[in-house]
N, C-alpha and C positions, 0 to 999 in steps of 0.2 A: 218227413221220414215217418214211415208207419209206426203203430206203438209199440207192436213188439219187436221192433226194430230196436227202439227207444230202450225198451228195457232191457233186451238182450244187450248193449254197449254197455249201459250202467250195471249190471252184473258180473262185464269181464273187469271194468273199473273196480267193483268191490271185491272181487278175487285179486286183483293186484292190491288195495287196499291191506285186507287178511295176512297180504305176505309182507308187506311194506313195514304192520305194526308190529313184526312178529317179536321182536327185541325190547320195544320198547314199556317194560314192565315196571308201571309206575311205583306200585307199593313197596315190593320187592327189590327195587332196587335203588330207592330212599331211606328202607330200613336202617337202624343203629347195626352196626358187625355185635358179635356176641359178646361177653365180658364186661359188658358198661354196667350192668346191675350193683355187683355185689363192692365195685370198689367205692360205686358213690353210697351205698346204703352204709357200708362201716365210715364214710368219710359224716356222714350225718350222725352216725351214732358216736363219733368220737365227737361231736356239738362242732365241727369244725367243714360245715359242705362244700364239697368243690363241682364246678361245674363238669360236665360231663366234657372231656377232649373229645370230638367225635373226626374222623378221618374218610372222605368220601372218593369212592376212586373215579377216576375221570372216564366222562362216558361224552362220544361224540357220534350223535343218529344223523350227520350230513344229507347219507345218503337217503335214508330210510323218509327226511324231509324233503329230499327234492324229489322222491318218487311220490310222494304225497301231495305238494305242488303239482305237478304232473297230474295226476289224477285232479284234482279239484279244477284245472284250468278244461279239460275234457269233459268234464260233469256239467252238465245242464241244471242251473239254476229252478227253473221253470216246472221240471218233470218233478216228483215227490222221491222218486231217485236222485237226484243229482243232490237235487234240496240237503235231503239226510248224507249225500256222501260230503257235500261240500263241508258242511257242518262239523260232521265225525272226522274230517279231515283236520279241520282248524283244533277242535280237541288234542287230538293225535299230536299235534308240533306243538301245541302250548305241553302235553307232557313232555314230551321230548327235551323242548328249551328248558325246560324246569331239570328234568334228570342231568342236563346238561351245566349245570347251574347250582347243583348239589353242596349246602354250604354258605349258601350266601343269600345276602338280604333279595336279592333278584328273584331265588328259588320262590320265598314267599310270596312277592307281587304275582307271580306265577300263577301259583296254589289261588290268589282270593281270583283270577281270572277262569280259573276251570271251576273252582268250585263257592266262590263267593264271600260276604263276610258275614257275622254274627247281627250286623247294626242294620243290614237288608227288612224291609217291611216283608212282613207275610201276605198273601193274597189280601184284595180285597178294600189295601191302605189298613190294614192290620198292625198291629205291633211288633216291634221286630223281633227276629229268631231268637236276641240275647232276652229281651224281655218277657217270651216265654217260656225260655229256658230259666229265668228267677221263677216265674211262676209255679213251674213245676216244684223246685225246690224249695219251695216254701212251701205246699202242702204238703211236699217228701217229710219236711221235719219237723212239722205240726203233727204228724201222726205218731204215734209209739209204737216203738217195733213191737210192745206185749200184745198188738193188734193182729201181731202174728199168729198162725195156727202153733205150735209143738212140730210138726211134722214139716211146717217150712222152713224151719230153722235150721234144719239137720244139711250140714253141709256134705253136699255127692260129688268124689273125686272125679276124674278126670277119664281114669278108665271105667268107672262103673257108668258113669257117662255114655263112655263110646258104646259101651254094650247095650246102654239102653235106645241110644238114639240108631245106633244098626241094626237093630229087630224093628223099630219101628219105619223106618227107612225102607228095609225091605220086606215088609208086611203091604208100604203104598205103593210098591213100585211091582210086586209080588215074583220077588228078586234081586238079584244084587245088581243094579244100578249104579246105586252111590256108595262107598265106601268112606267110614269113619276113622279118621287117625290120629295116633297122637304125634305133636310136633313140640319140640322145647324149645326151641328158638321162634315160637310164634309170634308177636308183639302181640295182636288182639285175642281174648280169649277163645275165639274161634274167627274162620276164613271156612268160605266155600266157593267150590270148583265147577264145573259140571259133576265130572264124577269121582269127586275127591272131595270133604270135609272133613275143619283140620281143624284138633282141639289142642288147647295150650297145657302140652303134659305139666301137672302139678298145679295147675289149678285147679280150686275150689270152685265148685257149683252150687247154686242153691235148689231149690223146690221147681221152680218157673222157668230156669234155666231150658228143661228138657224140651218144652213146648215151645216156647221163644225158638231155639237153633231148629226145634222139625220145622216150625213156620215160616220164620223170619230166615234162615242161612239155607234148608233143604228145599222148601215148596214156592222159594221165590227167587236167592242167586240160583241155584244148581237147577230148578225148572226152566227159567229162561235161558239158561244156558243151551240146556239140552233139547230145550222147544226150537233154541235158536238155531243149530244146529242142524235141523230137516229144511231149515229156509234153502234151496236151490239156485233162487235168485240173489240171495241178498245172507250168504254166512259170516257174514261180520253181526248179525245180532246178536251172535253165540258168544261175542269179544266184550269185555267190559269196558267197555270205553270210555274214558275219564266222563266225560259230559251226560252219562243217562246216570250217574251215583245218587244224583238226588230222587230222583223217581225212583232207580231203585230200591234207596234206602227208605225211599218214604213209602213206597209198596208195600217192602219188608216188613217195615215196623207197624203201619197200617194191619196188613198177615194180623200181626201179636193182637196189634187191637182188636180189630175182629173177631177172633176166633178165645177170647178171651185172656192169653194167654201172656199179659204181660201188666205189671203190678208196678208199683209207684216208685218202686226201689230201682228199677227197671227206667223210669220215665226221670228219675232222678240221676243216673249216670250218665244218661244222653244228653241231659240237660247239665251235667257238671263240665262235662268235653266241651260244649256250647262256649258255656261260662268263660272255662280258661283259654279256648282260643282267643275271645276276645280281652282276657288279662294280657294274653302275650301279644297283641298286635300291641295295646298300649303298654309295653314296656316291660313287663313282669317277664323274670327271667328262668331258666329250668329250676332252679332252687325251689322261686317264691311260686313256681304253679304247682308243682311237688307240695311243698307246703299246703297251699290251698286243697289238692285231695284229699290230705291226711287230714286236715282240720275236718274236711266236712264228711269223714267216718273212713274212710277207705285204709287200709292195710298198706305198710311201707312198699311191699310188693308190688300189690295192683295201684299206689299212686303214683311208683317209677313208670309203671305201665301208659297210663293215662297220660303222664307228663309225657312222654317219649313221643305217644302218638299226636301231641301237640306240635313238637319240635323235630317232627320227621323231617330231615334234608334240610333245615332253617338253620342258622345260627339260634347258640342256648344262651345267647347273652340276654334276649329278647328284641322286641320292637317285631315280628316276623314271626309267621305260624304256619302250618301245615292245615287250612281251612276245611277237610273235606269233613269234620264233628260237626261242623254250623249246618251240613246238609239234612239231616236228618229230621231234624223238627221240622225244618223249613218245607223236606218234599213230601212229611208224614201231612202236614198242614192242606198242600199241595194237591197229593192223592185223595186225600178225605173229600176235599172240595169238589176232584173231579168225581170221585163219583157218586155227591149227592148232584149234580151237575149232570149228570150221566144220567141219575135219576129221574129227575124235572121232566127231561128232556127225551125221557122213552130210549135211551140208548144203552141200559146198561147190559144188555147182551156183549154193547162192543167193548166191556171194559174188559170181559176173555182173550182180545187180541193182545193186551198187557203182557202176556204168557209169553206171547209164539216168537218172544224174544226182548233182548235187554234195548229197551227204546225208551225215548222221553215224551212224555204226555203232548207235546206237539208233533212228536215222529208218529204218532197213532194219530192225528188227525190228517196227517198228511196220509197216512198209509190205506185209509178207510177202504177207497176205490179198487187197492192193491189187493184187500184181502175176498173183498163183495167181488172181484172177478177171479180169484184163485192165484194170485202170480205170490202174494204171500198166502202160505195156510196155515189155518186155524192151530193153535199148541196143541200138541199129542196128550201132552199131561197138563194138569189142573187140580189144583187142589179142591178139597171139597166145597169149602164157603163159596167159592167163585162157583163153580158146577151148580148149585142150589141158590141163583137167584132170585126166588122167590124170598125166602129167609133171609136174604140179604139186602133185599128192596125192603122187608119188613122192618129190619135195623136202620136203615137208612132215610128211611119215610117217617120212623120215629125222630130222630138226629133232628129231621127238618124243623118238626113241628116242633121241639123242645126248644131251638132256639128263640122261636117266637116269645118265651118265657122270660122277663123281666126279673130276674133275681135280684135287682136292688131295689126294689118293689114287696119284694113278699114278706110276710113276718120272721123275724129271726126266729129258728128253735133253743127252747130252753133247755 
């Protein structure tokens, strides 16, 4: 069969994909229903906690699996189409079964299959994601917050937030593109859309905050959305599909690093959801993870927060977690690797295709061919660090050689 025979089939395959997933909305519809807050915070402040009763409605995607079947049994293994649909398929029913599953220790086995556990080694035979999530937090709490500026301490609500981050928004887009909102029933202090991000009315922001969400929530969920979105052959990279989260969070978070834009306070929260995921696989229950935020500085508020997005769709007795916090070190790790790797290797031009949609670092080696002949193209939008790899090969060719650096070797400073 000729190839664009090839590709034109695996494109009607990933438009029935696109419709097949249309329902199945993992976050959203794992979330806690509203009102769980305030009766466990006074159940804790009366020194008497109760665990949160959580009630989940019954969700059955039959149909929406066995069109998904269907499609993967038609996809060609072989092609870097099929590859990526068969793939994104398998993703697709492991949420599904999971939404389906809402509630029960099942859910969680679920969760560590899409998205992994805490005790995973990082690239490399590396330490694993929990051990560098302690690492983090122990230079989080060797530091002293007087280490602070004055002017980062000052906490920015919510709305002055959105005001800030929608001029900058559309200052890069030079337009209204993406709009900022505020949302009260958020669970994370922000979510981004293509052309929606959504901030968590009433909370508190700090200093770093502003840069973090243009970087990490606007110039890397909402660009590959909306880069994904021009793909012709292939509009499911516009879909967050359970199985590209670690890349993309480790994109994202990677973003902050890069562009300076993210501080230890920052690398110690990522690193606290780490932590407690893997308290509640072994056993620790919504109380004692709750517990654990507050203990290590967090506000009763944001450690119902934390705790919650631990216990998404899981039972809160413990033994069972909502796994997708262990992704983030692990694909920040991940991303960093590929593109000093990228580096070495004279390719980091192709680390631009990252953009032209929501893919996993193995979906860009398969797609290479896809985009060097046009059938994927290039993202319309691009942040600037990526646009200016010069400056960015300069960072990254530093990275290299530092590593070569023996620090238990050198002299201690006094």
């Amino acid at each position: 069969m000729p190839q664009d025979m090839d590709i034109a089939r695996h494109a009607v395959l990933d438009a029935r994909l696109v419709q097949a997933v249309r329902g199945i909305r993992l976050l959203g519809l794992s979330s806690w229903p509203a009102g769980q807050q305030e009766p466990f915070l006074e159940s804790v402040r009366r020194g008497q906690p109760r665990l949160p009763v959580i009630e989940y409605p019954h969700h059955d995607f039959g149909d929406a699996r066995r069109e998904l079947g269907e499609i993967a049994t038609a996809a060609d293994p072989a092609h870097p189409l099929g590859n990526y649909l068969q793939e994104s398929v398998r993703s697709w029913d492991l949420a599904a079964r999971l939404l389906e599953s809402l509630g029960s220790a099942r859910a969680g086995e679920l969760s560590i299959e899409l998205f992994g556990r805490p005790d995973q080694p990082l690239p490399g035979d590396g330490p694993t994601t929990r051990e560098a999530a302690r690492h983090f937090i122990g230079i989080a709490d060797e530091l002293d917050h007087e280490l602070l500026a004055p002017e980062e301490q000052v906490p920015v609500s919510a709305t002055a937030l959105q005001l800030q981050l929608q001029g900058d928004l559309d200052d890069f887009f030079d337009g209204r593109v993406v709009t900022v909102e505020l949302d009260s029933e958020l669970l994370a202090k922000a979510a981004a859309g293509a052309t929606r991000i959504r901030l968590r009315q009433g909370a508190a922001f700090g200093d770093y905050d502003r840069r973090q969400l243009f970087n990490h929530e606007a110039l890397v969920h909402s660009l590959t959305a909306l880069n994904g979105r021009e793909q012709a052959v292939l509009p499911s990279l516009a879909l967050s599909s359970p199985r590209v989260t670690e890349t993309q969070e480790g994109l994202a978070t990677f973003a902050e690093q890069i562009t300076g834009s993210i501080d230890i306070e920052r690398m110690k929260r990522i690193s606290l959801r780490t932590e407690a995921v893997a308290m509640a696989l072994e056993g620790a229950d919504f109380v004692e993870v709750f517990r654990y935020f507050v203990g290590e500085g967090q506000n009763e508020v944001e450690s119902f927060s934390s705790a919650q997005r631990v216990f998404r769709g899981v039972p809160v007795s413990g033994g069972a977690a909502f796994t997708k916090d262990a992704t983030y070190l692990r694909g920040l790790v991940r991303v960093h690797t590929f593109f000093r790797q990228s580096l070495q290797h004279e390719r980091l031009p192709h680390c631009r295709w990252l953009f032209a949609g929501k893919m996993t670092l193995d979906d860009l080696h398969g797609f290479a061919p896809l985009f060097e002949t046009g059938v994927l193209v290039a993202p319309r939008w691009l942040p600037e660090w990526v646009e200016r790899a010069s400056g960015l090969a300069g960072m990254l060719a530093f990275s290299l050689f530092a590593n070569r650096i023996r620090m238990d070797r050198l002299t201690a400073i006094e």
